[in-house]
ZAZADO-134973 format. One record per residue: residue in one letter; residue number from 1; x, y, z of N, C-alpha, C in turn. Coordinates in Angstrom, 2 decimals. Layout:
R   residuo   num    n.east   n.north      n.up   ca.east   ca.north     ca.up    c.east   c.north      c.up
R         A   NUM         X         Y         Z         X          Y         Z         X         Y         Z
...
***
This chain:
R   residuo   num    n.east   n.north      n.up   ca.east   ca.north     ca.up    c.east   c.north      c.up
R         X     1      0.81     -1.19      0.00      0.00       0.00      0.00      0.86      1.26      0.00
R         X     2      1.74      1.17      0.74      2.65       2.30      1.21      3.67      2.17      0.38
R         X     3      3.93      3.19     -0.70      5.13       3.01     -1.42      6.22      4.43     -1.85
R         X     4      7.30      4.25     -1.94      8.09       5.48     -1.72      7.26      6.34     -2.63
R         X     5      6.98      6.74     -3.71      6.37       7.34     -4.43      4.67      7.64     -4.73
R         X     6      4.02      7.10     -3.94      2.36       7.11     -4.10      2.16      5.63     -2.90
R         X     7      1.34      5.47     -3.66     -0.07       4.43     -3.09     -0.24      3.31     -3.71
R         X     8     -0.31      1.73     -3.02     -0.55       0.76     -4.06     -1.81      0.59     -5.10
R         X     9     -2.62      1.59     -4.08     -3.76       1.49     -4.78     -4.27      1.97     -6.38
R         X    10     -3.28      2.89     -6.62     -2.77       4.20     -7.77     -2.93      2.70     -8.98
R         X    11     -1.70      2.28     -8.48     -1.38       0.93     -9.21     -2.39     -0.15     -9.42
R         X    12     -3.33     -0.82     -8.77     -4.18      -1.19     -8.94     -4.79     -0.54    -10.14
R         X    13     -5.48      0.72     -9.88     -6.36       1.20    -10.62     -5.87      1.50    -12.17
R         X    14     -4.65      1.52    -12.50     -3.92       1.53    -13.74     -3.68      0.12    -14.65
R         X    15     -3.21     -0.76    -13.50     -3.36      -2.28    -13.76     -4.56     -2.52    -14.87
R         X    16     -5.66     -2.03    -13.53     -7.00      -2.40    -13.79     -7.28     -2.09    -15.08
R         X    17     -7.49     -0.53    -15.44     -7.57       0.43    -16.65     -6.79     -0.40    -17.87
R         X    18     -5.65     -0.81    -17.46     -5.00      -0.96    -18.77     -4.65     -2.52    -19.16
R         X    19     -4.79     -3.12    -18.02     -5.11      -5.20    -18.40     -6.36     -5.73    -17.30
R         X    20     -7.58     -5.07    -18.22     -8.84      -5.34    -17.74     -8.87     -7.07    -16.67
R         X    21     -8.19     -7.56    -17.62     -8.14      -9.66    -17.17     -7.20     -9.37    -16.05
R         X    22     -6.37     -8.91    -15.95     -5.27      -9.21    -14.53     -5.80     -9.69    -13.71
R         X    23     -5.29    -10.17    -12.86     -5.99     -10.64    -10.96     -4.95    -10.24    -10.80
R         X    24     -5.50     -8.93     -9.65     -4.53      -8.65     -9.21     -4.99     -8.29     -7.54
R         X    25     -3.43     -9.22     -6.57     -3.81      -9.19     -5.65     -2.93     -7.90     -4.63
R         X    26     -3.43     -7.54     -3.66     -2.55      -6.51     -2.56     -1.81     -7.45     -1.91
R         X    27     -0.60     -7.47     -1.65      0.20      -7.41     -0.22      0.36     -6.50      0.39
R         X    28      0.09     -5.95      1.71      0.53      -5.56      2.58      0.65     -5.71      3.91
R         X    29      1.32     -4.86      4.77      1.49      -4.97      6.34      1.26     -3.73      6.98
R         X    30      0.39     -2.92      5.38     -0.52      -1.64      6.29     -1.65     -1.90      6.17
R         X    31     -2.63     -2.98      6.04     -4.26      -2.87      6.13     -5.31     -2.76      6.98
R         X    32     -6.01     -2.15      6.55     -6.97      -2.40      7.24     -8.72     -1.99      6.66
R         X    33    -10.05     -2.17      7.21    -10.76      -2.35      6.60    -10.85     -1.09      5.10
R         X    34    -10.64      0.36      5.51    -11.54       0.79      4.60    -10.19      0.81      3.31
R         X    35     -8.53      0.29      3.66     -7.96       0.30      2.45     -8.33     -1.27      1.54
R         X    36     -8.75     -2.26      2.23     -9.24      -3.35      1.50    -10.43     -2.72      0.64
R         X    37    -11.51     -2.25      1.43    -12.96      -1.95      0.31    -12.25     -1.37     -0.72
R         X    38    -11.01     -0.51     -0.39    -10.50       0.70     -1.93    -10.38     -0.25     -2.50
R         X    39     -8.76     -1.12     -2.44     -8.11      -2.19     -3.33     -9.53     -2.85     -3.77
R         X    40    -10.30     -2.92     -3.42    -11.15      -4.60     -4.14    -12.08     -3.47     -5.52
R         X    41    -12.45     -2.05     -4.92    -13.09      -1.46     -5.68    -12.35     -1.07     -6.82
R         X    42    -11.23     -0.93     -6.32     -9.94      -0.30     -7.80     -9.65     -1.42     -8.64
R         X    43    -10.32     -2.86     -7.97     -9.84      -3.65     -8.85     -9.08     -4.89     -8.59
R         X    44     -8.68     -5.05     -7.18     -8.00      -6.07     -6.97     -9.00     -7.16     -6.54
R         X    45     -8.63     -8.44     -6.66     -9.57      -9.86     -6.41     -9.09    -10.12     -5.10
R         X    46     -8.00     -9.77     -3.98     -7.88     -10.09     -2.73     -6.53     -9.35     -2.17
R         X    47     -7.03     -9.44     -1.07     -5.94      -7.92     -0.31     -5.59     -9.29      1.10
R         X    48     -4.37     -9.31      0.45     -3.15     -10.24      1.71     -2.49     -9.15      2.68
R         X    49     -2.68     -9.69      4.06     -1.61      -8.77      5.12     -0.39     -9.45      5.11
R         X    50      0.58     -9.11      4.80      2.25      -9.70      5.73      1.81    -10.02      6.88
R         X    51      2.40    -11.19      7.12      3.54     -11.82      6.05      2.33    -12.79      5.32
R         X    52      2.19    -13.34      4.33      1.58     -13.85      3.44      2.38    -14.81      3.01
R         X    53      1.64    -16.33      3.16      2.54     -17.41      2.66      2.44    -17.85      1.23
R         X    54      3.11    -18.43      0.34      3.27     -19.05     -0.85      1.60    -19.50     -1.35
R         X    55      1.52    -20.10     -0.57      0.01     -21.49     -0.75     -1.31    -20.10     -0.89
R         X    56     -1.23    -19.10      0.19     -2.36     -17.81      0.02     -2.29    -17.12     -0.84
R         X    57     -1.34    -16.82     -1.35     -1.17     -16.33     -2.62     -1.04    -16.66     -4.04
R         X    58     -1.00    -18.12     -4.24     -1.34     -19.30     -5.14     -3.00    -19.27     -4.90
R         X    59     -3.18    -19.52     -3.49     -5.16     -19.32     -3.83     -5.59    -18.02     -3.80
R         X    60     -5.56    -17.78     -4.20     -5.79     -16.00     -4.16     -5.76    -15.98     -5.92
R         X    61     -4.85    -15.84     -6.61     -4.65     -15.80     -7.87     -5.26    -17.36     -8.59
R         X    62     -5.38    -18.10     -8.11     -5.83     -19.33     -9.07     -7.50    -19.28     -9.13
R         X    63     -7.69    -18.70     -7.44     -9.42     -19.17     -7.36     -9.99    -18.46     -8.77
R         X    64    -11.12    -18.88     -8.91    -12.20     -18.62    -10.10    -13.13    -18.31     -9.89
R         X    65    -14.09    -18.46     -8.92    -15.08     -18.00     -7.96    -14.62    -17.15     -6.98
R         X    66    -16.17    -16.07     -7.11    -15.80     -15.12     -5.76    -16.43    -15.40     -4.43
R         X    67    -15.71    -16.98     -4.18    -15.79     -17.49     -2.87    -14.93    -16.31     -1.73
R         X    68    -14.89    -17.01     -0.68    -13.86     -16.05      0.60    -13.16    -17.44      0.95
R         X    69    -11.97    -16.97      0.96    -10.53     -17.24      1.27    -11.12    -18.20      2.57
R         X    70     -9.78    -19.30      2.82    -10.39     -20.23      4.03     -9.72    -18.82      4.96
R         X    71     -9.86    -19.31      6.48     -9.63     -17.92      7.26     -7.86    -18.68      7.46
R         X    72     -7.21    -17.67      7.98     -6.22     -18.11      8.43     -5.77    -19.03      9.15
R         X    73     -4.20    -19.72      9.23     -4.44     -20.48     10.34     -3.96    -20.25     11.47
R         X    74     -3.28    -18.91     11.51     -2.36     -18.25     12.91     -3.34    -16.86     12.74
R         X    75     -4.19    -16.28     12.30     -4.39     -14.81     12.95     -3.85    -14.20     13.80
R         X    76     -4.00    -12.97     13.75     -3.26     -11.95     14.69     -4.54    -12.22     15.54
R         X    77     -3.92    -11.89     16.74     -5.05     -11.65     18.06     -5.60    -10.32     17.58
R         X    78     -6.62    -10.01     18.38     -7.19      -8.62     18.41     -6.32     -8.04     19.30
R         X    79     -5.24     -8.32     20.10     -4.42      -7.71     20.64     -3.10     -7.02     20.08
R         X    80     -3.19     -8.07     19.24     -2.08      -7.76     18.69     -2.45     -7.06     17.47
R         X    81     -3.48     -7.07     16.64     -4.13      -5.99     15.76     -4.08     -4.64     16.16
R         X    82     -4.77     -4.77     17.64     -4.87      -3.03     17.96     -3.03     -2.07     18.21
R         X    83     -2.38     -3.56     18.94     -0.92      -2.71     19.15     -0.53     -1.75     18.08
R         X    84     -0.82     -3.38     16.48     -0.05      -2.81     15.45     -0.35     -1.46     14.60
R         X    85     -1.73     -1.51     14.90     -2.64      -0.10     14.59     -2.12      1.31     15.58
R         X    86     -1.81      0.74     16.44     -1.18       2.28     17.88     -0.02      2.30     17.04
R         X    87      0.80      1.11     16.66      1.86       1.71     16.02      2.27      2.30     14.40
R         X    88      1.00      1.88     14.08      1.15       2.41     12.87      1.05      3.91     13.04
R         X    89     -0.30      4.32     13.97     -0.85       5.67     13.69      0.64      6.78     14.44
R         X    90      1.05      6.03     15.51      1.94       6.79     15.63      3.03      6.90     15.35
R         X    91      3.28      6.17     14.12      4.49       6.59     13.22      4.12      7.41     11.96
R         X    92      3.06      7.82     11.77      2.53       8.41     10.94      2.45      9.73     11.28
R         X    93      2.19      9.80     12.61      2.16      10.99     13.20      3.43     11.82     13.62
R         X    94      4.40     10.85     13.31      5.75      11.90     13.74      6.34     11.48     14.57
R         X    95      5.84      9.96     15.79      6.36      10.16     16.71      5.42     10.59     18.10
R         X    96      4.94     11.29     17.69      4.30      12.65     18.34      2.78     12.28     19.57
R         X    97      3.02     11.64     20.50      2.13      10.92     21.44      0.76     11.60     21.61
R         X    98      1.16     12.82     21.62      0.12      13.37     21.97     -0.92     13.94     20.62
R         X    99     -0.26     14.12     19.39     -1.28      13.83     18.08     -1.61     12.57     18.12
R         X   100     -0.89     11.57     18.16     -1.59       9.95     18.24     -2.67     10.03     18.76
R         X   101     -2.42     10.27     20.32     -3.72       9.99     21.34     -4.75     10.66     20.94
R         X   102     -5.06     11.70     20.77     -5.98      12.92     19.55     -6.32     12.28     18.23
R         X   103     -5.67     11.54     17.85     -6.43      10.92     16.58     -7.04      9.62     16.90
R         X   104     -6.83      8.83     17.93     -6.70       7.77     18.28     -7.88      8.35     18.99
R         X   105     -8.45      9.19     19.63     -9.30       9.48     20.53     -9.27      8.65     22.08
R         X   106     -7.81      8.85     22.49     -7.70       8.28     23.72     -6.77      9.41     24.54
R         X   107     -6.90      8.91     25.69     -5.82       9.85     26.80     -4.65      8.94     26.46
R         X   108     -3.47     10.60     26.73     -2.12      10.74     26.09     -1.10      9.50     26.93
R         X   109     -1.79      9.46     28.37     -1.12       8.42     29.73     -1.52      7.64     29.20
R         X   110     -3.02      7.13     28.38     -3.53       5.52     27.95     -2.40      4.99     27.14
R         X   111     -2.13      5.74     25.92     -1.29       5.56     24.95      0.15      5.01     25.40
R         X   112      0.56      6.02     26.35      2.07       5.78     26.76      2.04      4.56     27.31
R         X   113      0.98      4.49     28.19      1.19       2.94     29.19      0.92      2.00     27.91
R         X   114      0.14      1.78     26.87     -0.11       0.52     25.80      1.58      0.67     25.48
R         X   115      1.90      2.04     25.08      3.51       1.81     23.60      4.42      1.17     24.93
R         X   116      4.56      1.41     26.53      5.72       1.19     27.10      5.42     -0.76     27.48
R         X   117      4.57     -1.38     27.33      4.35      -2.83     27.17      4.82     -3.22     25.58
R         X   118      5.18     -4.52     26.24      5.70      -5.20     25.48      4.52     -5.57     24.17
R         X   119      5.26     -5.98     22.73      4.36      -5.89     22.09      2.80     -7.23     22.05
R         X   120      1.61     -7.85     22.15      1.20      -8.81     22.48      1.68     -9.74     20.96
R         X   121      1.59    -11.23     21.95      1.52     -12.36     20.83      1.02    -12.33     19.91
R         X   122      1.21    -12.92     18.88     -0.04     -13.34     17.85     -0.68    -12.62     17.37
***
């Protein structure tokens, strides 16, 4: 999704435009719901999070039907979803704890006590 120069999604939608047949799938290890609805609307057939194994990405590109993917077999916890989301937003932000917590709509002490724990399992 995140790429030195733009957006994966840019790419998608050019893909799309210009080899109507492609399947084309996302990797990333920035998703989340409303960049999947983009990717699938711009055009992609399935949006993978990192790390993404060989076999998901073989079914992903082979399927033929717009079945849904079997679910994973390690998921992230919801614990470990929300960490990676605190850390995304606040590297986006600069660093900057106290824009995090403000976008994040939490107190600035909530934040510090989640980033100063260790990161959760799974």
């Amino acid at each position: 999704m995140r790429l030195e120069d733009g957006s994966g999604l840019e790419i998608v939608k050019e893909l799309q435009g210009s080899q109507p047949e492609a399947r084309i799938i996302v990797l990333t290890g920035y998703g989340n719901i409303a960049t999947t609805v983009a990717a699938v609307k711009a055009g992609a057939i399935d949006y993978l999070p990192k790390p993404a194994d060989a076999d998901a990405v073989a079914a992903a590109l082979l399927e033929r039907e717009n079945a849904l993917p079997p679910p994973p077999e390690n998921p992230m916890s919801a614990d470990r979803v929300k960490w990676e989301h605190i850390q995304r937003v606040f590297e986006q932000c600069g660093r900057n704890v106290s824009e995090t917590a403000r976008r994040l709509r939490m107190h600035r002490r909530t934040l510090q006590r989640i980033q100063n724990k260790h990161a959760p399992r799974g």
